[in-house]
C-alpha positions in Angstrom: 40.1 14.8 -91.8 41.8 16.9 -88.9 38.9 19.4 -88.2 42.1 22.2 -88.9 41.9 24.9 -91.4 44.3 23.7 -93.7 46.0 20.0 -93.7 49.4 20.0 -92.1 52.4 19.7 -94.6 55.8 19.1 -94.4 57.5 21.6 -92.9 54.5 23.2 -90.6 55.8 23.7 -87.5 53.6 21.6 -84.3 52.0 24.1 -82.2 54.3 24.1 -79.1 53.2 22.9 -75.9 54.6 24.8 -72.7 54.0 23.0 -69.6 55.7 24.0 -65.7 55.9 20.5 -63.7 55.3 21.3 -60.1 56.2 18.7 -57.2 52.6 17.5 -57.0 52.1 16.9 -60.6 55.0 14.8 -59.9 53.4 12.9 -57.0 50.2 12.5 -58.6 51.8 10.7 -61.4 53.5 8.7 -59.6 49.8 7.5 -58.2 47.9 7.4 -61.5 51.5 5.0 -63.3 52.4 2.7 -59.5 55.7 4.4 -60.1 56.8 4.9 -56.7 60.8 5.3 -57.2 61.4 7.8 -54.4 63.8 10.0 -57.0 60.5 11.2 -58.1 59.2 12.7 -55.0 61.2 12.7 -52.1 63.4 15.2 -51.3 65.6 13.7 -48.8 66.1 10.7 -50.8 67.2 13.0 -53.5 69.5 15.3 -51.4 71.4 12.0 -50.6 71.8 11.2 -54.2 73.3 15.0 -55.0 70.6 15.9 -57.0 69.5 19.8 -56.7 65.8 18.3 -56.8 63.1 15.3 -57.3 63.7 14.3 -61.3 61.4 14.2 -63.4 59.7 10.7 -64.4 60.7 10.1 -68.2 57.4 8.6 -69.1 55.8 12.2 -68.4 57.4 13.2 -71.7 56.0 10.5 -74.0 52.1 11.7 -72.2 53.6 15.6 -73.1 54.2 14.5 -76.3 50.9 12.8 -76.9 49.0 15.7 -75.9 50.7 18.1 -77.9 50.0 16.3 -81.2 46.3 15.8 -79.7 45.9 19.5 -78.8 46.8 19.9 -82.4 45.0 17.8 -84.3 42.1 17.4 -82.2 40.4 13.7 -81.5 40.7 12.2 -84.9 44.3 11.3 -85.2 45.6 8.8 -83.4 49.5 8.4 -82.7 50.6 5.4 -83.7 54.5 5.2 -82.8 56.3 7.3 -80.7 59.8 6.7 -80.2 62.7 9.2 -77.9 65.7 9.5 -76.4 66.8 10.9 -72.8 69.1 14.3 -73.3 69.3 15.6 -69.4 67.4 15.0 -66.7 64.6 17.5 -65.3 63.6 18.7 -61.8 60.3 19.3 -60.2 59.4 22.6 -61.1 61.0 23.5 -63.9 59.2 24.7 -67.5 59.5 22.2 -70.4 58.6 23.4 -74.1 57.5 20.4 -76.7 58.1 21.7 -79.9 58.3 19.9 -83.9 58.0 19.6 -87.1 55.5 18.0 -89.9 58.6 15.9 -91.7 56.1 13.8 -94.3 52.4 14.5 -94.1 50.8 10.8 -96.9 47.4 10.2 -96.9 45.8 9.8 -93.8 49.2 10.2 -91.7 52.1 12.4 -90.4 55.4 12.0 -89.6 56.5 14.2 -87.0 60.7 15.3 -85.2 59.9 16.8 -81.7 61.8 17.1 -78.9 61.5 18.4 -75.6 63.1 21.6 -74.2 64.2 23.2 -70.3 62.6 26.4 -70.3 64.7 29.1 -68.6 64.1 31.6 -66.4 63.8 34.3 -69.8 61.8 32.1 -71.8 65.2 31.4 -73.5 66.1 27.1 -74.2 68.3 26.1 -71.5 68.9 22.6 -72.6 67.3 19.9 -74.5 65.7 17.3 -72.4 64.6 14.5 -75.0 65.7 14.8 -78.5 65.5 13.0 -81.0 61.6 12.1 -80.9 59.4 10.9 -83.5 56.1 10.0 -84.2 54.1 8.4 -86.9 50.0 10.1 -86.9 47.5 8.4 -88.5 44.3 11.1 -89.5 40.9 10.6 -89.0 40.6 7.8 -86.8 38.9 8.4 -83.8 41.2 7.8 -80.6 38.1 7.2 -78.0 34.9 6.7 -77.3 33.8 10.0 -76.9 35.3 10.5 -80.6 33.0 8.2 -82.2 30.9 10.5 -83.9 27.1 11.9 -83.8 25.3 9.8 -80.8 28.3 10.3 -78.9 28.0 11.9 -75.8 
């Protein structure tokens, strides 16, 4: 279904997905979403607010979480839901961690608890960023175009 080795089960572990967000990742998402709030870019605006640096657009953890479970599972599965919650903000370069768990794995779906970690300095959590998470997987269904099968390009 998958293209993995072995169908997940409940209790596998997701395959973590490590990911440093530099100052013009920022920027450039801010182009590719039209979400222009200056807390996401601008350092002077930011310094007014008492912030120790441009924060972090939430909706870059939903797209974090999505490609996890895509690097995972490869281009058949398709992620149907996919709910979280805000636990502290993060700042422009900074290392995040999304990490989870199978929690039910039916026929032809998943249903995975991630959550998104601040990576310190010693590779150590330092706090949790977006917890609870959770999404519902659906296997074998091709997610694009390009997924489509033999003829594809």
């Amino acid at each position: 279904m998958t293209g993995l080795k072995a169908e997940p089960k409940a209790g596998q572990e997701v395959p973590p997905l490590e990911r440093r967000i530099g100052l013009p990742d920022m920027i450039a998402y801010a182009g590719a979403t039209w979400d222009w709030y200056r807390l996401h870019y601008d350092p002077e605006f930011v310094k007014a607010s008492k912030l120790p640096g441009p924060v972090v657009d939430g909706q870059v953890f939903g797209a974090l979480l999505v490609e996890q479970i895509q690097d995972w599972l490869g281009p058949r599965c398709f992620v149907r839901t996919l709910d979280f919650s805000f636990k502290a903000l993060v700042f422009a370069d900074e290392t995040v961690r999304c990490e989870g768990t199978v929690t039910e794995a039916g026929d032809g779906f998943l249903e995975l608890d991630l959550r998104v970690v601040v990576v310190g300095d010693d590779g150590e959590v330092d706090r949790v960023a977006v917890a609870p998470a959770h999404a519902r997987v659906l296997l074998g269904t091709a997610d694009g175009p390009g997924a489509a099968g033999e003829g594809a390009r």
